[in-house]
ZAMITOR-569179 format. One record per residue (C-alpha): residue number from 1; x negated, y negated, z negated. Coordinates in Angstrom, 3 decimals. Layout:
<NUM, <X, Y, Z>>
...
END
This chain:
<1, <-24.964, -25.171, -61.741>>
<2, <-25.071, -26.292, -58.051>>
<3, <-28.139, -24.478, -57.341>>
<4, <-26.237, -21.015, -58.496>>
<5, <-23.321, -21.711, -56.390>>
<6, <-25.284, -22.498, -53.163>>
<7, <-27.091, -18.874, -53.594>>
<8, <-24.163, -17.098, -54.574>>
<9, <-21.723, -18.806, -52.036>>
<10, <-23.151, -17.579, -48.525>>
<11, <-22.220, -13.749, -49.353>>
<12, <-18.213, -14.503, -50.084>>
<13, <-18.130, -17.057, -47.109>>
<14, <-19.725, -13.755, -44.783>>
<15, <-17.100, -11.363, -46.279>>
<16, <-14.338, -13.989, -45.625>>
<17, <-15.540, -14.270, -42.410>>
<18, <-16.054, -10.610, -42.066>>
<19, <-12.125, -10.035, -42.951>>
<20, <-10.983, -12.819, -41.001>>
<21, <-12.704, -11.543, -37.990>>
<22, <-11.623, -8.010, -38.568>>
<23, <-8.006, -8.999, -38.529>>
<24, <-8.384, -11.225, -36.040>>
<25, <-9.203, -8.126, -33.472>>
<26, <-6.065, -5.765, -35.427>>
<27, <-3.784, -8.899, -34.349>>
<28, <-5.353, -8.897, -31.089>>
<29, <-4.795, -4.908, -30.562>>
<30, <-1.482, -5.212, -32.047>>
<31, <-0.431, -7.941, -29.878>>
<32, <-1.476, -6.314, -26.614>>
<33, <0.214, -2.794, -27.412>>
<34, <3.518, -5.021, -27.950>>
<35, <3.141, -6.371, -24.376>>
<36, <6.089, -5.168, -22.113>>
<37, <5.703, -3.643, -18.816>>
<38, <4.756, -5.563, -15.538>>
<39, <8.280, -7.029, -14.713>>
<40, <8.368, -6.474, -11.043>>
<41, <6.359, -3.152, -11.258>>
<42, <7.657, 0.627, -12.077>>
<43, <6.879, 3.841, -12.341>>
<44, <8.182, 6.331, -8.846>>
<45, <10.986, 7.950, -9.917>>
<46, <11.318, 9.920, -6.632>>
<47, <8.757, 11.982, -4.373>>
<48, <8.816, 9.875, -1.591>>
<49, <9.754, 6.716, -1.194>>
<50, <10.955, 4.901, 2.276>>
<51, <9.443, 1.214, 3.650>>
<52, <12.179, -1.606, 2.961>>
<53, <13.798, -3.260, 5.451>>
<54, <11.139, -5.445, 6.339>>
<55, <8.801, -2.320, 6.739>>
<56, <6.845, -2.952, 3.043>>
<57, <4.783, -0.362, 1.563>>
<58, <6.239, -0.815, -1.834>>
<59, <4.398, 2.264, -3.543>>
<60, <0.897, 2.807, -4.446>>
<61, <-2.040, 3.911, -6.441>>
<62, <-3.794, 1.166, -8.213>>
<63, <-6.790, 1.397, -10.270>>
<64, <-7.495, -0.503, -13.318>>
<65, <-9.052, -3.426, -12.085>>
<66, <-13.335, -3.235, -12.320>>
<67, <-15.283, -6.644, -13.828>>
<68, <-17.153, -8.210, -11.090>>
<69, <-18.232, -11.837, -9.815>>
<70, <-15.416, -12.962, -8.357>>
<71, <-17.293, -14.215, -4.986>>
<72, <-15.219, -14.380, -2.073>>
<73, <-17.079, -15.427, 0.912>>
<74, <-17.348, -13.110, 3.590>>
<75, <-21.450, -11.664, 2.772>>
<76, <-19.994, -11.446, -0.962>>
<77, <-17.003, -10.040, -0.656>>
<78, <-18.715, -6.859, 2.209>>
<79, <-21.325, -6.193, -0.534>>
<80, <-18.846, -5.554, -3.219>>
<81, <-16.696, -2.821, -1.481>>
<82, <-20.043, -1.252, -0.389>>
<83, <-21.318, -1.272, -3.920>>
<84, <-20.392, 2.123, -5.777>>
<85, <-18.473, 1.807, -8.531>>
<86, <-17.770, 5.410, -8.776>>
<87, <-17.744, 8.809, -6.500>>
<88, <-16.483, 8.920, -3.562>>
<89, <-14.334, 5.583, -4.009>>
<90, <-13.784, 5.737, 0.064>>
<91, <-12.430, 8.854, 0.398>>
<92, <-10.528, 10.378, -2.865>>
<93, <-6.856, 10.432, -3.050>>
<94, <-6.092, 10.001, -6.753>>
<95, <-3.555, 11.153, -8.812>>
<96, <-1.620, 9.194, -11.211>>
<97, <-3.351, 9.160, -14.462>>
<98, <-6.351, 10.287, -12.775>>
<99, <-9.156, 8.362, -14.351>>
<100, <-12.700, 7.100, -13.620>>
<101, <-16.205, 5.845, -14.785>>
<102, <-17.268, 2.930, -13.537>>
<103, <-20.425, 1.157, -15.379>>
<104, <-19.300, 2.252, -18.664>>
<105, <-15.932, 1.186, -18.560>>
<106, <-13.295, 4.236, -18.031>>
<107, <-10.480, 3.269, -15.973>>
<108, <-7.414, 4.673, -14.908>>
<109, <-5.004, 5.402, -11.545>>
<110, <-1.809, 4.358, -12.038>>
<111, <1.573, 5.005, -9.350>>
<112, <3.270, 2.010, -9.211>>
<113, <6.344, 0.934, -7.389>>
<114, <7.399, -2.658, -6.424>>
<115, <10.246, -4.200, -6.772>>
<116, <9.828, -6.696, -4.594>>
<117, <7.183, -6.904, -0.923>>
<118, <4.440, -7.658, -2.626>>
<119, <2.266, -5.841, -5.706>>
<120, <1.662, -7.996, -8.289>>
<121, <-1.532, -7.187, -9.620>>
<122, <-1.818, -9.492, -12.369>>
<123, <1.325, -8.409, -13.892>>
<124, <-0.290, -4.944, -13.100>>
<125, <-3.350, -5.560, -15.312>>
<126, <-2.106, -8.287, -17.814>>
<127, <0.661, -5.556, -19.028>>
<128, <-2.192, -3.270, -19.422>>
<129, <-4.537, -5.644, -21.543>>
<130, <-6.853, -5.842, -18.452>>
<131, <-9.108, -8.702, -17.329>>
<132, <-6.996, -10.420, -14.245>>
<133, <-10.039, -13.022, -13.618>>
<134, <-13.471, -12.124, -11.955>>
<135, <-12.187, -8.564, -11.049>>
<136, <-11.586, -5.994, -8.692>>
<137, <-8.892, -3.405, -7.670>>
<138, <-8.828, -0.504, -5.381>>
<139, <-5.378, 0.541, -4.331>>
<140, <-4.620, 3.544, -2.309>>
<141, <-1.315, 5.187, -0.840>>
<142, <-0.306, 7.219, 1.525>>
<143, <1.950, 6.759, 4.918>>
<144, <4.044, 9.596, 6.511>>
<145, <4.359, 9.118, 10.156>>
<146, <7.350, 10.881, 11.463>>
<147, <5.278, 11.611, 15.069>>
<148, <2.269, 9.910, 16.211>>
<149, <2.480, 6.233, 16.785>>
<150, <0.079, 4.483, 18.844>>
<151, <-0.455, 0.932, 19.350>>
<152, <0.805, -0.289, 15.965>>
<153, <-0.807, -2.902, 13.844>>
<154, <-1.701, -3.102, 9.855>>
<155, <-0.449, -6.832, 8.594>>
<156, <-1.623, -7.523, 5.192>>
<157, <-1.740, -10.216, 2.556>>
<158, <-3.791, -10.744, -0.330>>
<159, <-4.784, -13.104, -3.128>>
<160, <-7.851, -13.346, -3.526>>
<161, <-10.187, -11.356, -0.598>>
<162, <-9.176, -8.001, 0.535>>
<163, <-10.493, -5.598, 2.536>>
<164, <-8.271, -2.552, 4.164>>
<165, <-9.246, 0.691, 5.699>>
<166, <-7.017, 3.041, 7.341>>
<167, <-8.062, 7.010, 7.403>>
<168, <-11.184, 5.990, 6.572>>
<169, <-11.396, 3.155, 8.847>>
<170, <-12.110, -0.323, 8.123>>
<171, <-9.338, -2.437, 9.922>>
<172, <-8.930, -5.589, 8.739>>
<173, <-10.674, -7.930, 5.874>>
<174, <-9.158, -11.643, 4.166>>
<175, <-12.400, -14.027, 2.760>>
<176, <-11.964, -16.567, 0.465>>
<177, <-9.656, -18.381, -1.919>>
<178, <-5.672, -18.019, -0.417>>
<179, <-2.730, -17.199, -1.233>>
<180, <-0.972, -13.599, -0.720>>
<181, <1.247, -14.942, 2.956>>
<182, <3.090, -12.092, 4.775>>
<183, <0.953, -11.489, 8.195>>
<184, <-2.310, -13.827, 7.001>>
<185, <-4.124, -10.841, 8.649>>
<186, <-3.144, -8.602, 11.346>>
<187, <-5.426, -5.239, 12.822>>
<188, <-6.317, -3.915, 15.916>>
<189, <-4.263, -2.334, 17.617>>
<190, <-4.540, 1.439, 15.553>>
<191, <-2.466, 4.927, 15.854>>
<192, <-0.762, 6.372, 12.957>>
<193, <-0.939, 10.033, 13.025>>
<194, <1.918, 12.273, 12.756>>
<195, <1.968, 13.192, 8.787>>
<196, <-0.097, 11.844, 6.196>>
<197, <-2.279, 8.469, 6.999>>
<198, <-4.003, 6.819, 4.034>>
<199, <-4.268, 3.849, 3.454>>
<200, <-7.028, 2.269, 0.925>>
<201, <-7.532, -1.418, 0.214>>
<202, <-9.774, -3.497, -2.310>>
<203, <-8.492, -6.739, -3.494>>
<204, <-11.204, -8.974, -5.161>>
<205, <-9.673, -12.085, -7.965>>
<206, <-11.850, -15.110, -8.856>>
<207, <-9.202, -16.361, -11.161>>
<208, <-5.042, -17.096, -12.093>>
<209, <-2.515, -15.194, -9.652>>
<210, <-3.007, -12.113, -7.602>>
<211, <-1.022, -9.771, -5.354>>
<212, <-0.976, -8.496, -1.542>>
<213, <1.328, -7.086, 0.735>>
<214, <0.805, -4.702, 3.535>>
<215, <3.166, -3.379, 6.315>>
<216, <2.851, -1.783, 9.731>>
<217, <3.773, -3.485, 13.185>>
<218, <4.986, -2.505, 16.609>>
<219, <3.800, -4.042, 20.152>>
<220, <6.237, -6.343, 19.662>>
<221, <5.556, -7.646, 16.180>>
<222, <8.349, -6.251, 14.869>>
<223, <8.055, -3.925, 11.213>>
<224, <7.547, -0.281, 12.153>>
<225, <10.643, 2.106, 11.510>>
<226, <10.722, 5.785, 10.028>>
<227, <7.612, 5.706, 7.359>>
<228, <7.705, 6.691, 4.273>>
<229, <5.124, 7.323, 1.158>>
<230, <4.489, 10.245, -0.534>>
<231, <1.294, 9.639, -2.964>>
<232, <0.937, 13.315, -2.871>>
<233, <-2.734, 14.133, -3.526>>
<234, <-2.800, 17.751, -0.822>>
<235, <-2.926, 15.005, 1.548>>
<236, <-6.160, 15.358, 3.558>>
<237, <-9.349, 12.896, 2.177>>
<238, <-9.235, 10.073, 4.214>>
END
């Protein structure tokens, strides 16, 4: 009698199982399509959208974020951005809803605007069912000079790493574990061109929080006046 149940037993406990597990993943997919949007992060509602009052970029393009080793020292952090994840990752200007192949995960742009100075990014990807640890995002948008400015600065933020390029220039680069802190890194002095300037940054998360913050400087440290963003794609590549 206990031989027969001992044969017979192993199949029901691997269906159980089997049906467990198989709701287990329908609760799990239900669960993250109930999750509500990013709470400090919407969609544009306008074309173009000014710098606040403390000079913030508050809109951009952010990509859903790319699985990686969540290194941040400074050799780690250079040989990520110069790995390619997919074309032309320095110099396309995405639309939103654009999407891309990277390994063989497909992953999509998204036009966000901030409510506050800083994008949260792991309200960006935990609203999205996206991996927040160990990851990587690019983020792109574009600045509309009203005339050419010389002499200004790009101040940025970031937590984790980040590095930041400027029409296709790399300007300025955070290493290590921190915290996103208004200013933490400050450019060379740069120009901003009259028209469209494009700005492109990767920000690289070991693990809990992450945002950054970016804004443009005069000579005098103070937050540059007149820009605006426009995430308009007939922008040149940059």
């Amino acid at each position: 009698m206990n031989t027969r149940i001992c044969y017979l037993a192993p199949p029901l406990v691997v269906l159980a199982v089997a049906a467990g597990s198989m709701s287990l993943v329908a609760r799990a997919q239900e669960a993250t399509a109930r999750r509500p949007p990013a709470p400090t992060l919407a969609r544009p509602r306008t074309p173009t959208r000014a710098t606040d009052a403390a000079g913030f970029l508050q809109r951009w393009l952010v990509l859903e974020p790319i699985r990686g080793t969540g290194q941040l020292t400074d050799s780690a952090v250079q040989a990520a951005v110069k790995h390619d994840y997919f074309p032309n990752q320095l110099t396309v200007i995405p639309r939103d809803g654009d999407t891309v192949t990277a390994g063989d995960a497909q992953l999509t742009w998204h036009a966000v605007d901030t409510i506050k100075y800083n994008v949260n990014l792991f309200h960006f990807a935990y609203a999205l069912g996206k991996p927040t640890s160990n990851v990587l995002f690019w983020a792109v948008t574009i600045v509309t000079a009203p005339r050419e400015m010389p002499g200004v600065r790009l101040a940025i933020g970031s937590n984790a790493a980040s590095v930041w390029w400027v029409n296709g220039e790399e300007v300025i680069s955070l290493y290590n574990d921190r915290q996103a802190v208004i200013d933490d890194g400050v450019s060379k002095r740069l120009t901003l061109k009259q028209g469209p300037n494009v700005i492109r940054a990767v920000i690289i998360n070991a693990g809990g929080a992450t945002d950054y913050c970016a804004r443009f400087l005069d000579a005098e440290h103070n937050p540059v006046k007149g820009l605006a963003v426009n995430l308009d794609a007939s922008a040149p590549n940059q």
